[in-house]
Residue, then its C-alpha position, 0 to 999 in steps of 0.5 A: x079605171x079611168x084614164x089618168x090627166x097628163x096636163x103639158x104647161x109651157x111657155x118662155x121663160x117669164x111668162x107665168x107657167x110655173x105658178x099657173x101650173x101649181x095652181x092647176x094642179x092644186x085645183x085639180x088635186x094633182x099630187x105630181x108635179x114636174x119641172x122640165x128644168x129638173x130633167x134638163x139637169x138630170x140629161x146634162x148628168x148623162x151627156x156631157x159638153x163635148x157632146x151636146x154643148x146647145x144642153x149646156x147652154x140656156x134655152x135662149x143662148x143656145x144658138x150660139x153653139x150651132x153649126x153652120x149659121x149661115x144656113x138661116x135667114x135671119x136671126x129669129x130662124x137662128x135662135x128658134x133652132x137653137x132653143x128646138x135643139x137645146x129642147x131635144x135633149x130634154x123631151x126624152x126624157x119627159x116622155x119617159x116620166x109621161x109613160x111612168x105616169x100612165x102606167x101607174x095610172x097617176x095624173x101629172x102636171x108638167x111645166x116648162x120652156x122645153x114643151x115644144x109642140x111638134x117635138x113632144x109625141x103626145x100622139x102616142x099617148x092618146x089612147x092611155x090618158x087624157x092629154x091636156x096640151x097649153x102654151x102660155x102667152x102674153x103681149x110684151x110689154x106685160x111679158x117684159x114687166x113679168x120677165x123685170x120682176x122674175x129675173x130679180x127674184x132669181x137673182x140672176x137679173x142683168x143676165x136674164x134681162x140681156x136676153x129678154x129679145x131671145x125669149x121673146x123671139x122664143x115666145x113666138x115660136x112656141x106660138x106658131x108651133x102651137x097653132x101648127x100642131x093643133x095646141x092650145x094657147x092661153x093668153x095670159x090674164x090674172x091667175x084666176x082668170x087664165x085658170x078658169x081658161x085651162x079649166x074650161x078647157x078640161x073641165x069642159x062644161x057646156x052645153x049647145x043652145x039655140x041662139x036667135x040673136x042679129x048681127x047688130x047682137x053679136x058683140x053683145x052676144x060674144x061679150x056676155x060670154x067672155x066677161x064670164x071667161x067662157x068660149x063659143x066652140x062650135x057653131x052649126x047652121x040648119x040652112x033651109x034647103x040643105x040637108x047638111x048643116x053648116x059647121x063652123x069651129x070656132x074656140x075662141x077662149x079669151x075676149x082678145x080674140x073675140x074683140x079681133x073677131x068683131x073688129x073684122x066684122x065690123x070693118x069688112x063689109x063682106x064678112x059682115x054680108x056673107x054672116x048676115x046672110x047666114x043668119x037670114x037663111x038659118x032660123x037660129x044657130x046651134x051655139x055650143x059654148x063652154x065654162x070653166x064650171x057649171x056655175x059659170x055655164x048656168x050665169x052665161x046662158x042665164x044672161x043671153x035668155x034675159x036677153x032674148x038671144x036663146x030661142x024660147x022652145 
């Protein structure tokens, strides 16, 4: 029996989680899907106020119940503590429905603001599921748009737009533990096209070719690749003379990174130097790229031999 899909979606508040995550599980056919902020309701049940008054706070005013303030440097250390605090609370709770799901060999989308990576112990469930792990992001002024619109339909919006700076300050911090602890970030596009980044991430279709391109083709190259929402996971130079190749792990999944990556090349004239020389010292690079299907993996790899990127074999 293959192992059951547990998938973790989380994000701020005002991010899109929850609509990414129904879809998902609507396009993987995944029956079971939970709400962290149901556990939260169940945990706030059992332990009162008195006890645990940062659970009965909302996620970004947490921090107001913390003892001893002083104690941090600034004001996003506080808030970021507050939020990990009010987080701890619920993450039992979700590990326990992650366990129940494995056990009963059920694949289980789960989304919300309290999937903290570094809090939540994936590890112990690795070797029973295939554990997906996503933080969704967003630059703010797109997060401040969505965060407006969300607070409207909620209802609760004078209140929600008063913390709009604490959930952003929470966005951040899920940010850096994500990176911390190996977890997937997703920025967030149109619902298709995040869709299709998680999927290819899942799905994992890819295939490794051969590329020959130059470094005056490289932006071409990267460009063809992330218009069709497919990443370069992997790059490995066969460098004469050695018998070890060179491997370098890329996975960058979303065209933001990649446009980064090539602003740096072209303005730093020694990264640009070091990578020509690679080049000039491997006949071709072994080039893993991924998509979110196969169809979308056959039009990238279509494109790059029209090209003449791909080494003819």
């Amino acid at each position: 029996m293959r192992k059951p899909y547990v998938i973790l979606v989380g994000s701020a508040s005002g991010i899109g989680k929850s609509t990414i995550a129904a879809e998902l599980a609507k396009n993987l056919n995944i029956k079971h899907l939970i709400e962290s902020d149901f556990i939260r309701a169940v945990v706030r049940g059992i332990i009162g106020k008195e006890y645990a008054p940062a659970l009965h706070s909302s996620s970004y005013d947490a921090y107001k119940n913390l003892r001893n303030k002083n104690r941090f440097e600034n004001y996003d250390d506080l808030v970021s503590a507050g939020f990990d605090e009010h987080a701890s609370y619920v993450i039992p709770g979700l590990e326990k429905i992650i366990q129940r799901a494995i056990t009963d060999y059920d694949d289980i989308v789960i989304e919300g603001v309290h999937l903290v990576p570094g809090l939540i112990n994936t590890e112990q469930f690795e070797d029973y599921a295939n554990i997906y792990f996503f933080i969704l992001s967003s630059d703010e002024e797109s997060h401040k748009e969505r965060f407006v619109k969300r607070a409207v339909q909620i209802h609760r919006g004078g209140k929600q737009l008063d913390f709009f700076r604490e959930n952003r300050i929470i966005h951040d911090h899920l940010l850096k533990q994500a990176e911390a602890n190996n977890v997937h970030v997703i920025k967030t596009e149109s619902i298709e096209t995040t869709l299709e980044k998680i999927l290819a991430i899942i799905n994992k279709s890819s295939t490794t070719v051969n590329l020959v391109n130059s470094i005056d083709d490289l932006e071409d190259v990267i460009n063809i690749i992330s218009k069709n929402n497919g990443s370069i996971e992997k790059v490995t130079y066969e460098i004469k003379g050695f018998k070890e190749p060179l491997v370098r792990n890329i996975g960058t999944s979303d065209k933001e990174s990649a446009d980064r990556f090539i602003k740096k090349i072209n303005e730093d004239e020694s990264k640009k130097e070091y990578l020509s020389q690679l080049y000039e010292l491997s006949e071709y690079r072994k080039t893993t790229i991924c998509a979110s299907n196969q169809e979308k993996l056959d039009e990238i790899i279509k494109e790059l031999k029209e090209k003449e990127y791909v080494l003819d074999e």
